[in-house]
Every structure is written in C-alpha cells, then in structure tokens.
C-alpha positions in Angstrom: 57.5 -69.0 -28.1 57.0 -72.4 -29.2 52.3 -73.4 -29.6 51.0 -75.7 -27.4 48.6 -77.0 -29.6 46.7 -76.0 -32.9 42.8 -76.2 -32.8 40.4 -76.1 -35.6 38.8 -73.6 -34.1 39.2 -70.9 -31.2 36.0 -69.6 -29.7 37.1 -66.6 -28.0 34.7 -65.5 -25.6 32.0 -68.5 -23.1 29.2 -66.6 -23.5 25.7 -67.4 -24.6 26.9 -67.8 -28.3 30.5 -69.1 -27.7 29.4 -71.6 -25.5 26.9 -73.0 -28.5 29.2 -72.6 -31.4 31.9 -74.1 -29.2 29.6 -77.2 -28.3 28.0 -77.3 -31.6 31.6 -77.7 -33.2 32.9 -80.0 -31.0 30.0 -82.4 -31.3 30.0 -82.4 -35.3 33.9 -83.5 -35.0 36.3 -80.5 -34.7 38.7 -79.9 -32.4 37.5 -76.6 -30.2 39.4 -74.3 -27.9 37.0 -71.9 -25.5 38.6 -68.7 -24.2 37.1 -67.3 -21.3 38.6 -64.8 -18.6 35.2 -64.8 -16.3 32.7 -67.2 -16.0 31.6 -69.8 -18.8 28.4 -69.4 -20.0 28.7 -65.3 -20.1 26.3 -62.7 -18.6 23.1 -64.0 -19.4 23.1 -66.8 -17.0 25.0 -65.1 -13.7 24.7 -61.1 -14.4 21.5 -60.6 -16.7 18.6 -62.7 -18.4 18.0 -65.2 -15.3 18.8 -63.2 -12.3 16.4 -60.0 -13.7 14.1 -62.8 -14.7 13.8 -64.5 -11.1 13.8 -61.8 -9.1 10.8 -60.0 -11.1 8.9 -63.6 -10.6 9.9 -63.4 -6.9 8.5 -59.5 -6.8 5.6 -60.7 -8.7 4.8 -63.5 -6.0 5.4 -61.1 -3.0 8.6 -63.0 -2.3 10.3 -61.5 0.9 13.7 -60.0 -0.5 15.6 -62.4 1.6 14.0 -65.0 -0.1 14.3 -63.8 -3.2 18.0 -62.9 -3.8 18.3 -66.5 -2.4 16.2 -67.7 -5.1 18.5 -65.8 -7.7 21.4 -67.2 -6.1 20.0 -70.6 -6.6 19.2 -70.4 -10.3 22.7 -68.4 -11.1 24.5 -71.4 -9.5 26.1 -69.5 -7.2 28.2 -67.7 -10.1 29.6 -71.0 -9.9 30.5 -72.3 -13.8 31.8 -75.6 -13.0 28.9 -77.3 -14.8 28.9 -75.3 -17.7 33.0 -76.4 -18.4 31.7 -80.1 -17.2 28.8 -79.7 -19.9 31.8 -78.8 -22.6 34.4 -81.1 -21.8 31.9 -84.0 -22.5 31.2 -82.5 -25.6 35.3 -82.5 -26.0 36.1 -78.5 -26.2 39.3 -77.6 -24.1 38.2 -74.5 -22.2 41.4 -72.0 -21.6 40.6 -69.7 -18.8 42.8 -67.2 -19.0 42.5 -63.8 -20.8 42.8 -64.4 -24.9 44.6 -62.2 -27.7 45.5 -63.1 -31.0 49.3 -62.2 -31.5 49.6 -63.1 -35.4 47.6 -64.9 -37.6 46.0 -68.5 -36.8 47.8 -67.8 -33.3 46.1 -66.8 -30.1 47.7 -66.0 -26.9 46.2 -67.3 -23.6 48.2 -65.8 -20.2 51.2 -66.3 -22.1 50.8 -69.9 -24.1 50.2 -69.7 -27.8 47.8 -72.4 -29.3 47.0 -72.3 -33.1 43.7 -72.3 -35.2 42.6 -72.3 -38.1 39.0 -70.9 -37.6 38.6 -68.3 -35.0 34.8 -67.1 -33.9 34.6 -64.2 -31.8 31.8 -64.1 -29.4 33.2 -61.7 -26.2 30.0 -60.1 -25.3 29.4 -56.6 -24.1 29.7 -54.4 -21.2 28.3 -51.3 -19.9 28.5 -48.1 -21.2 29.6 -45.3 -18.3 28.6 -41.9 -19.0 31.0 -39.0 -18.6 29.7 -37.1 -15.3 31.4 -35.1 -13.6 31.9 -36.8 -9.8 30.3 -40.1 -11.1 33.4 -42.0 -10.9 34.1 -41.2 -7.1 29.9 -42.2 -6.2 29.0 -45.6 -5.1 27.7 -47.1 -8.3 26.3 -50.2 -9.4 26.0 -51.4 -13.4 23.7 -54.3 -13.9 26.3 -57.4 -12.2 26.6 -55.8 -9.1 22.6 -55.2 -9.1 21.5 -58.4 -10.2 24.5 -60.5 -7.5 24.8 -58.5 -4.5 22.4 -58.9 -1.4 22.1 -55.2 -0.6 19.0 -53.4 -0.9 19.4 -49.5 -1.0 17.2 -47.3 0.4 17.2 -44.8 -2.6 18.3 -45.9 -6.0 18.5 -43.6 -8.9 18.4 -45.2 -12.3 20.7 -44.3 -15.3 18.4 -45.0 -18.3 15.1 -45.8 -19.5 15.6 -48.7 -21.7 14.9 -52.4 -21.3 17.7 -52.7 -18.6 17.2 -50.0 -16.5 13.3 -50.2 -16.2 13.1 -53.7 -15.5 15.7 -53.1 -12.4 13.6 -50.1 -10.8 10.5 -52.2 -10.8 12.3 -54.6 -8.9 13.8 -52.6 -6.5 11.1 -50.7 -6.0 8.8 -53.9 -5.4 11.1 -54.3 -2.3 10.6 -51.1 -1.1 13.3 -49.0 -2.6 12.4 -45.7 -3.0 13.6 -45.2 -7.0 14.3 -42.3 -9.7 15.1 -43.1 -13.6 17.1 -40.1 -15.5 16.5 -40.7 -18.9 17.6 -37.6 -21.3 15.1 -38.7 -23.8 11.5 -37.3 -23.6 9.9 -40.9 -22.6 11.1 -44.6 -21.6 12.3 -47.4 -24.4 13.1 -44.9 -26.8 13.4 -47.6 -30.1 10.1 -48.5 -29.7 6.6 -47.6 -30.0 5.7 -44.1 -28.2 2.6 -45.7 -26.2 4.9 -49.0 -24.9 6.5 -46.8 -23.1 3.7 -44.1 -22.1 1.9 -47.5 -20.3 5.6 -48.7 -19.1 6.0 -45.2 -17.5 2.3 -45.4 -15.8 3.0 -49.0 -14.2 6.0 -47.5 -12.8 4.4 -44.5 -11.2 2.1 -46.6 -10.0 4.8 -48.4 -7.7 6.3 -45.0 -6.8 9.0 -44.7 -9.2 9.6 -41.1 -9.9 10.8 -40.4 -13.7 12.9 -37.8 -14.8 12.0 -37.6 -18.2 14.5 -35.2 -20.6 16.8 -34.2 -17.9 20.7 -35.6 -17.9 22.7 -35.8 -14.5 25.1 -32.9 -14.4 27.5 -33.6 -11.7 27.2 -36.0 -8.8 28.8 -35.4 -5.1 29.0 -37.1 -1.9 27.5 -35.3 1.5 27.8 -36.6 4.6 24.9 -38.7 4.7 24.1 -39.5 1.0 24.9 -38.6 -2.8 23.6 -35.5 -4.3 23.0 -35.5 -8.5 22.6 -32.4 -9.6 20.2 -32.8 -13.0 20.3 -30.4 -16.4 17.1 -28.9 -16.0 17.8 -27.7 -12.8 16.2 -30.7 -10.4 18.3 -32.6 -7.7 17.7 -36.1 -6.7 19.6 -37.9 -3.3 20.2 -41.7 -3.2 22.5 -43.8 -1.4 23.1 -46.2 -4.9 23.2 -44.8 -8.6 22.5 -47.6 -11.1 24.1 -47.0 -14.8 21.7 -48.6 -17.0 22.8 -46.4 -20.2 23.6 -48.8 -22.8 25.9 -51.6 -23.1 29.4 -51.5 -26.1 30.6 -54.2 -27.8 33.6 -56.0 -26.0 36.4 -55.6 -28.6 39.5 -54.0 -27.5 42.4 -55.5 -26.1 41.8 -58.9 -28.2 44.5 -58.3 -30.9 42.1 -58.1 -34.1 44.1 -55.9 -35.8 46.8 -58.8 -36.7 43.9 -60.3 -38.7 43.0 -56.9 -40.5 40.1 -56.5 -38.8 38.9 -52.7 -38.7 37.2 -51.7 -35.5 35.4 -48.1 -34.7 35.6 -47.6 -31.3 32.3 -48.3 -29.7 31.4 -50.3 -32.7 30.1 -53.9 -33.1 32.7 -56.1 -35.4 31.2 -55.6 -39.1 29.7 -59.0 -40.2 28.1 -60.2 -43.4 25.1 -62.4 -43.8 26.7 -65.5 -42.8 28.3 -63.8 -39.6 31.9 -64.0 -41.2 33.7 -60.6 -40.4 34.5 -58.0 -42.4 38.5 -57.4 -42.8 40.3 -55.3 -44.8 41.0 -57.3 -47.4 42.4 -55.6 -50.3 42.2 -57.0 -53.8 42.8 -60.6 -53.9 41.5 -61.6 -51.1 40.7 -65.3 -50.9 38.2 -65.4 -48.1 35.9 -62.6 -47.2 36.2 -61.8 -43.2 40.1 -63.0 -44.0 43.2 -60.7 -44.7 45.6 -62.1 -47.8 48.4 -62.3 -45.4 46.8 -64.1 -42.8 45.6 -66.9 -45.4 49.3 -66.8 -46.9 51.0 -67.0 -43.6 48.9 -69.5 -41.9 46.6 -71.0 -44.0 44.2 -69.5 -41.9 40.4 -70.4 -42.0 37.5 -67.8 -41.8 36.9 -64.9 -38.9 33.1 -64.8 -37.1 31.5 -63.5 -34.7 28.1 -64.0 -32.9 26.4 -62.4 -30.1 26.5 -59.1 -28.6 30.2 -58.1 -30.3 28.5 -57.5 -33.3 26.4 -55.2 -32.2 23.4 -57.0 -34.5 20.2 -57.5 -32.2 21.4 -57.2 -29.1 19.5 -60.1 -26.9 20.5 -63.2 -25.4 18.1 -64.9 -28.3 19.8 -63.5 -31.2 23.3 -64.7 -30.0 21.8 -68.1 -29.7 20.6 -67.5 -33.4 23.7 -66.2 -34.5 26.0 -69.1 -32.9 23.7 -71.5 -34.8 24.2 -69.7 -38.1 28.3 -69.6 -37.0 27.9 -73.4 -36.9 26.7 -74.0 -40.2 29.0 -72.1 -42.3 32.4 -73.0 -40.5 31.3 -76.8 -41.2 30.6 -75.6 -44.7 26.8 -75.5 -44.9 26.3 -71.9 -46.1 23.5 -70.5 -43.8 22.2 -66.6 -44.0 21.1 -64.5 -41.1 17.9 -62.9 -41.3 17.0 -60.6 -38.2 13.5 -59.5 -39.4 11.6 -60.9 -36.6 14.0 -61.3 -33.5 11.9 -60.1 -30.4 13.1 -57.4 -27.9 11.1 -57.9 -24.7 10.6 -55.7 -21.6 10.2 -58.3 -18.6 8.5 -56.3 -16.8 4.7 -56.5 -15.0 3.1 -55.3 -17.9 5.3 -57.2 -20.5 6.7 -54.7 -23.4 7.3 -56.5 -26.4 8.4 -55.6 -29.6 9.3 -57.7 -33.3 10.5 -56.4 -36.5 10.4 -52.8 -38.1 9.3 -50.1 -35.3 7.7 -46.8 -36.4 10.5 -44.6 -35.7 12.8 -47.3 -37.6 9.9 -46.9 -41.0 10.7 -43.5 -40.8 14.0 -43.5 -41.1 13.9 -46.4 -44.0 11.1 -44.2 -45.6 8.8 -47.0 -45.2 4.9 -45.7 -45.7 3.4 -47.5 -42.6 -0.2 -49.0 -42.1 -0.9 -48.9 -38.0 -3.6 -50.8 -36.5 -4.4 -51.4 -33.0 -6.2 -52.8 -30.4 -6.5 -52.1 -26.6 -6.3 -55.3 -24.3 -9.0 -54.0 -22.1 -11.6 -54.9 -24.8 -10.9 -58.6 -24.3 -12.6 -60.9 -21.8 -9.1 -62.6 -20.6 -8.4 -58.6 -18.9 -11.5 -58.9 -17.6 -10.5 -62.5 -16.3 -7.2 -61.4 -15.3 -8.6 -58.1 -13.5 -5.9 -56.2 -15.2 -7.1 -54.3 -18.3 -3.2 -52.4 -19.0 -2.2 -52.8 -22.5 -1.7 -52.5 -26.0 -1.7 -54.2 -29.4 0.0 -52.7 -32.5 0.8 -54.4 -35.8 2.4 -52.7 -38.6 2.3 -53.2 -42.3 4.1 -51.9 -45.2 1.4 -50.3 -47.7 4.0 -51.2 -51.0 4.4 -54.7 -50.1 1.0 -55.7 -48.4 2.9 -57.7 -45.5 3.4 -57.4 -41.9 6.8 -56.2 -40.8 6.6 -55.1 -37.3 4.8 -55.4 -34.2 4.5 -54.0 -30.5 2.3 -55.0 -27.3 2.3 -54.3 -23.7 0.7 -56.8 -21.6 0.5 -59.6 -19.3 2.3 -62.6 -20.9 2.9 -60.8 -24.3 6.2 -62.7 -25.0 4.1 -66.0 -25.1 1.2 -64.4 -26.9 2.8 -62.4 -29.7 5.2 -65.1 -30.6 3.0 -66.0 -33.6 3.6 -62.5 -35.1 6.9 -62.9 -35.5 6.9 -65.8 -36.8 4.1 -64.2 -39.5 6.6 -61.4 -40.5 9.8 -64.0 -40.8 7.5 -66.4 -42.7 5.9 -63.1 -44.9 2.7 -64.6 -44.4 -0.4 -63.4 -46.4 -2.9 -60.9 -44.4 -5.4 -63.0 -46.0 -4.1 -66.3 -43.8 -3.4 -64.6 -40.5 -7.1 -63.1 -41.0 -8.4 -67.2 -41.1 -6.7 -67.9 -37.7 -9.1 -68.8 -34.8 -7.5 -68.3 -31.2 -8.7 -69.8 -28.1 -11.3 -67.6 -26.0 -10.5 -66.0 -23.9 -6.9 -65.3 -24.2 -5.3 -62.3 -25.0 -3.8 -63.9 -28.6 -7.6 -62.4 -29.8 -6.6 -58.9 -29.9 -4.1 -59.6 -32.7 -7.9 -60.4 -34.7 -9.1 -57.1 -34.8 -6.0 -55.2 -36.1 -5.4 -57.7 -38.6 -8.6 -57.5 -40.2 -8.4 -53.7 -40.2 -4.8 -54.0 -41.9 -6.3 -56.3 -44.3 -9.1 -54.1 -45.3 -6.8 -51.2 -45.9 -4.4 -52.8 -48.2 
C-alpha cells in the first residue's frame, strides 16, 4: 500500500491537547496531520468540562430543565465540530477523520490510507472505567456523555462513584428534582483529597436530598418489572430507573498500534512519559532518541514519540492537557521545555466549590513528607456573612524540612478564582515570609488564606 502523503507530524487524537499541539505546530511552520474518529476538539467541550459546567450554572440560577439542557446544547455546539476543523484548517493542519493506527514506523494508518510522519504526538484521551457487576451490563446505564447530551431526566438515578465526576452530576440531577443515590466503596466522597473537602461536599449534598452510600459496593444489579434493583455489599438495596457509572476514567491506548514503535503499555496504564512529555520505549542500548526504538529511527528516520493529555495518565484535567500540549510544542520545534505538575488544580464544580493544588495529606504520607496543617474556616470572614452562606474550609500545607508551601485545599463559593494565587505560591516556591506581606481586598474570601499563613509562618 503505496502513502498518501508524509507529515512532519501526526497528532493522533482532536482532543483538548491534540487540537493545541496540532494548531500550535502548524502555525510555527510544520506540516500537521490530526487523527480523530469522533468529534474534534475531544470530551471536554461536547461530553465533560462545559456541559457539567452549564448545567450546574443553569441549577444554580433555578433554570427550568427545559431550559437548561437547551442552554448546554447551545454552548456544546450541538456536538456539532465543524468550527473546530474550520478553526484548524486556517491554521493549515489536515484533519483525517477516520480511526488511526500506526502499522510500522513513521507510518499511520487512517480507514485504510497510510500517510507518513516523522513526529507522532499521541493525545487520544480517556474513557470510562465500567466495573465488573454482575447484571450491570444488561441495566440501562449512562457514563458521563450520555448524562451530560441527552434530554432525559430520570426519576431515580443512582451514582457510581464519589469523585469529582460523579458528585458534580448528582447535584445536578438532583437540582431538577431527581431523586439520587452515590455508591462509593470508600468510607467518604473525593477520596485523593483532604478528609473535611469531602465531609462539607457530602453535607451540601444531603442537604439537596442526595442519599450516600458510603463503603458499600453494588453487588448485582437486576431488572423488575417496573424499575432496576441493585443489590449493595453491606446488605442495602437501592431502585432507580438510570444507574450512572462515574468510577474512574482509563487511558485510551489500545487498538492504536504502539507496539510497532516499542512502546510498552500496562493495561490500564497511562503511556510512560519523561519530563519533556516524550514517551518512554523500549529502547535497548544504543538508542538514539529517548521515547524512540533503534529500529524505528533506522527504518524511517523517525522523529520523537509524545504524548499529552489524559493518555498519560499525568494530572488528569482538561487544564493539564492544555499544559502538556504546550510543553509538546516546544520540544518537537526544538526548544527543550520540562513539565512541572506541582501546582495543577483539581476542582470540584460544584455549589460549594472543592478545590485542591499540589501535595494532599494522604499523598505526604505516602512520600513520607512531615506536614505543617493550618486552617481557617470561611464562616469567620465578612464576605460569608455578605454572601449568607458560611460553608467552607481553608487548608494550606507546608513541608516542615523545606519551610515552603506545597499543597492546598478549600471548599467554598468561588474557590477556583480565589485560591488561584496558592498555586501559583507553591509553583513559584515563594517565601512564607512574602505570602505573609500580601494585603487582600475586604471583604472577600482571598483573606482566609491570611490567617493560616501566618500560623504556618510562625511554626517553621
């Protein structure tokens, strides 16, 4: 099979960070090939951030439902990507829709045409992880697409997970009246981060009638006549007429051919990258390029392998892949550039706002890190009593050894705007001593960051 053409670089995957790297590339001069088998632009824009993002505004508003999946439609385009491949082509990257695999080395099948590259980034995303339960594959289930696209609203929705996804769906759906249940095995909700983010999560959404089955696992699931019976491990039963998995989300790797690169995958596993977001390979001794097997560079001449986004498994968020495509960028055009994922956010978007930067207790633990804690509740500052809404926490975290913050957590109204400064403080590794001199605007909840750090300061 003769190529059709021979690229200087294949993006293989449209999704938040194939889409920039592609764009990026193109625009600096190279010639850039796009792979996509769904829609350009990925999940983020049609099945994730700004869907969940809208409709929580529109429940926050006291939107009608009609009114507010119609809002969603609006700002997802209509899962229409048409302007995103318009927005690319002007740029000058050929977008190949079709389903991509690599077949040898520097060569990439696309629904049977081969085109060539010499660099290859690998940016294909995630999906959802389905749990092995007995009868769940015969229920009517949704994962986070169908919930976030579709204009039903069920009557009873039970939740699959009590992480970020999971507990931002059930406050929507149970905004609009959905009477909703969230099975999470673990003891509490957002198990990565700080206990009491998720002890005031779990409290806003018993509030709105969301019953949480804390520590329990679904058994078996089976159909009745008039609705779907899971049957729960410590002996509970729940009915619904929808079950939502929410249990995690795997990197998107098989099927694409890697291994004709020497590329060694573990199922369920990111792709291994180094600090400049080139992927490990196999490479053997003598390898000329890291990320690169010998044969491939003997055969074809071949350029470097990366990868960006949620197929590497590295801080999972729509942000990051942005951070890593921009990283991608640099290096392929030869301006070495290292990652550094101390302070990328991982926000909760729901009413209160969880939000969380850098090293979390449980992580400190397991690194061994000796941890200095101080916080601050957001009831003691005059914006909740502005706001009437006194919910909320402020922790920051310090290392004792090296006298620097290195993580934070706060639940709260508008904590992604508010805490944004601590991250940049842990990235930057700036002095105690200067975060201690910094006057905030009264009254805003940015104050209750002044407290803790003068405690932290003291201590060290």
């Amino acid at each position: 099979m003769s190529q059709n053409h021979r690229f200087d670089v294949v993006v293989l995957g449209g999704g938040t960070a194939g889409e920039l790297v592609a764009s990026g590339l193109a625009q600096a001069g190279r010639d850039v090939a796009l792979v996509e088998n769904r829609l350009v632009g990925g999940e983020s824009p049609y099945f994730a951030d700004l869907p969940s993002k809208s409709l929580l505004l529109s429940a926050r508003r006291g939107e009608t439902w009609e009114l507010a999946t119609a809002r969603r439609d609006e700002v997802t385009a209509h899962l229409d990507d048409d302007g995103a491949v318009a927005r690319l082509a002007e740029d000058g990257v050929t977008v190949l829709h079709g389903w991509g695999k690599i077949v040898g080395p520097g060569v990439i099948e696309v629904d049977g045409v081969e085109h060539g590259f010499t660099d290859l980034v690998i940016s294909t995303g995630s999906q959802p992880r389905i749990p092995d339960v007995d009868g769940l594959a015969e229920a009517p289930t949704w994962t986070s697409d169908e919930a976030l696209s579709v204009p039903d609203l069920p009557r009873r929705l039970v939740v699959l997970g009590g992480g970020p996804v999971g507990c931002e769906l059930a406050q929507v759906y149970a905004a609009y009246g959905s009477q909703v249940a969230i099975i999470e095995s673990a003891g509490r909700l957002l198990t990565a981060e700080a206990p009491f983010t998720g002890e005031i999560l779990a409290d806003a959404l018993r509030r709105m009638g969301v019953d949480l089955r804390l520590g329990a696992e679904v058994a078996r699931v089976e159909r009745t006549d008039l609705a779907l019976r899971l049957w729960l491990s410590d002996g509970g039963t729940l009915e619904a007429d929808r079950i939502l998995i929410a249990a995690g989300r795997r990197p998107r790797t098989e099927g694409l051919g890697l291994e004709e690169l020497g590329v060694a995958l573990l199922p369920g596993s990111g792709l291994p990258v180094d600090e400049t977001c080139q992927v490990a390979a196999a490479t053997g001794e003598g390898a000329l390029l890291p990320g690169v097997a010998p044969e491939a560079q003997a055969v074809s001449g071949q350029g470097g392998i990366w990868a960006a986004g949620d197929v590497t498994g590295v801080a999972r968020t729509t942000h990051a892949a942005r951070y890593q495509a921009r990283v991608v960028i640099s290096n392929v055009l030869g301006k070495r550039r290292e990652a550094d994922y101390r302070a990328v956010p991982r926000v909760v978007y729901t009413t209160p706002t969880v939000y969380s930067v850098g090293v979390s207790p449980r992580q400190a633990e397991e690194l061994g890190i000796e941890l200095l804690v101080a916080g601050y509740d957001l009831a003691s500052t005059a914006r909740a009593a502005v706001e009437a809404d006194d919910r909320g926490r402020v922790e920051l975290y310090a290392d004792r050894s090296g006298g620097l913050l290195i993580g934070a957590a706060a639940v709260g109204l508008y904590a992604e705007e508010w805490m944004s400064e601590i991250a940049l403080a842990i990235r930057a590794e700036t002095p105690l001593s200067v975060l201690t001199d910094v006057v905030h605007a009264f009254p805003t909840y940015g104050e209750s960051i002044e407290a803790p750090l003068r405690e932290l300061a003291e201590r060290l």
